[in-house]
C-alpha angles and dihedrals in degrees: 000000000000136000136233095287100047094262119132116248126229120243101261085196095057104108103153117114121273123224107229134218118285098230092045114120123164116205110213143149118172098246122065124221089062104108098266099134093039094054092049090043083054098041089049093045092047088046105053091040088062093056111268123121109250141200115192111196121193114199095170128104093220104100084236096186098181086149114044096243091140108021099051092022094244122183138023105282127217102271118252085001122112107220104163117103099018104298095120092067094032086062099042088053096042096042101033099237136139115276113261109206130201094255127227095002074168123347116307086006121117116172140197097200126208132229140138090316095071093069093071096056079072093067086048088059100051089043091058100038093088093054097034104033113199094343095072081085088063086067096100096043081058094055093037092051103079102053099034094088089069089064137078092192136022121185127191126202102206118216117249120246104357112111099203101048090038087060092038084071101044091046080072105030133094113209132002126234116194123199121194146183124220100252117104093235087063085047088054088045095064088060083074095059098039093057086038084055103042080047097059100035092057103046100027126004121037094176095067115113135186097247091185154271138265140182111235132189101024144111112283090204087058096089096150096053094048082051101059090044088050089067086050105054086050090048085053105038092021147277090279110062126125115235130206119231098201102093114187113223125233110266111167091175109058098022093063094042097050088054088048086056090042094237135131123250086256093045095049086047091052077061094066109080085064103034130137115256127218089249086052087049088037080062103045093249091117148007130254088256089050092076117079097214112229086240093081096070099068079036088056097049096041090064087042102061085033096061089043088053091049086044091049088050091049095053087049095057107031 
């Protein structure tokens, strides 16, 4: 079957389960605010830069913009296809067609990026759940299945607080993978994912495996407190998760100013060796964002060592 515009169209009956792809990981919480599109911006960035072919998909409805695709217009976009904002994935779900990526973002990555659009995909599914039952959150592996042998990788950042397309990602993803902050509000949070999880695993998508969870944005030298959290992340997702020991640090500075530049923790600290000084701003040689603070050096190799960790736990359960 095709639609109007030549493109084959997905079989909306199939609701067996479909096997995904082995390198597929979602990274989701159920609170926003806690690091999750940072750290698969990051994933996806480290990934590709070590030679593996990568699709980053945003299903969120925050105009997350780690990488400067829009900002700075990175990448080689479909042709006659809007794909900004979240259009790209809105119009794969709604008209059953293969996913069309915005292609080398960076080298070997290729990205389907979120915005305000992906909150309608919510109300198709809805619309299609009384004819389609459970498999209308396999809507998104479908579209997702004839392109996925072209990746390596493929990672997903899952939208916050929002059960079905929470579900729509895990549907199509291979392992989870669950940050956290320390608040209680961000522990609660994770309720919302386990259940979404249990909920997937059961009905859809047996291959689906608890890759782990981590504590992001807080003090290293606070080792009381992560235990104590800890406890609490295996008394919400069970005794049995696995939990990573690399913990970023919070960095407001460079961290914000690396996602204004649109560069990864690794690319803003590449910057370094040549950066601005104050005296150089002081003298009105520069500007203040001109200076790449020191600070984003320990924050670098942190999630560095954070995305190689998630890599190594998805390998183990996979």
């Amino acid at each position: 079957m095709s639609n109007e515009e030549g493109q084959p169209v997905l079989n909306p009956s199939a609701a067996s389960a479909i096997e995904p792809p082995e390198g597929a990981t979602a990274v989701g919480t159920g609170k926003g605010g806690v690091g999750k599109s940072t750290v698969a911006a990051h994933l996806a960035g480290e990934s590709a830069a070590a030679g593996h072919r990568t699709l980053l998909i945003c299903v969120t409805g925050q105009d997350d913009d780690d990488l400067g695709i829009k900002r700075f217009g990175r990448g080689v976009h479909p042709q006659g296809i809007p794909s900004l904002d979240g259009e790209g994935l809105y119009r794969a779900i709604h008209d059953r067609v293969p996913l069309q990526p915005i292609r080398e973002v960076r080298p070997n990555l290729d990205v389907l990026p979120g915005g305000p659009r992906v909150a309608d995909i919510a109300n198709i599914l809805m619309l299609r759940l009384i004819q389609e039952g459970t498999g209308v959150v396999l809507s998104l592996a479908r579209s997702l299945a004839p392109i996925a042998p072209l990746y390596d990788r493929i990672i997903f950042d899952s939208a916050p607080e929002n059960d079905s397309l929470e579900q729509l990602v895990l549907a199509a993803a291979r392992t989870l993978i669950v940050p956290t902050r320390s608040d209680e509000s961000s522990i609660k949070g994770m309720e919302r994912i386990s259940k979404n999880f249990k909920a997937v695993k059961t009905q859809v998508n047996p291959y689906l495996q608890m890759a782990g969870a981590f504590l992001y944005g807080s003090n290293p030298s606070a080792t009381l407190m992560h235990a104590s959290v800890r406890e609490d992340i295996r008394t919400t997702l069970g005794e049995g998760t696995p939990i990573l020991e690399t913990i970023v640090g919070y960095r407001e500075v460079p961290a914000r100013n690396a996602r204004k530049k649109g560069l990864l923790f690794s690319e803003y600290a590449d910057r370094l060796p040549k950066s601005a000084t104050p005296y150089d701003v002081k003298a009105g040689r520069a500007k203040a964002e001109d200076v790449v603070p020191d600070t984003i050096i320990p924050l670098s190799k942190e999630m560095r060592s954070l995305t190689s960790e998630i890599f190594e736990h998805h390998r183990r359960v996979a």
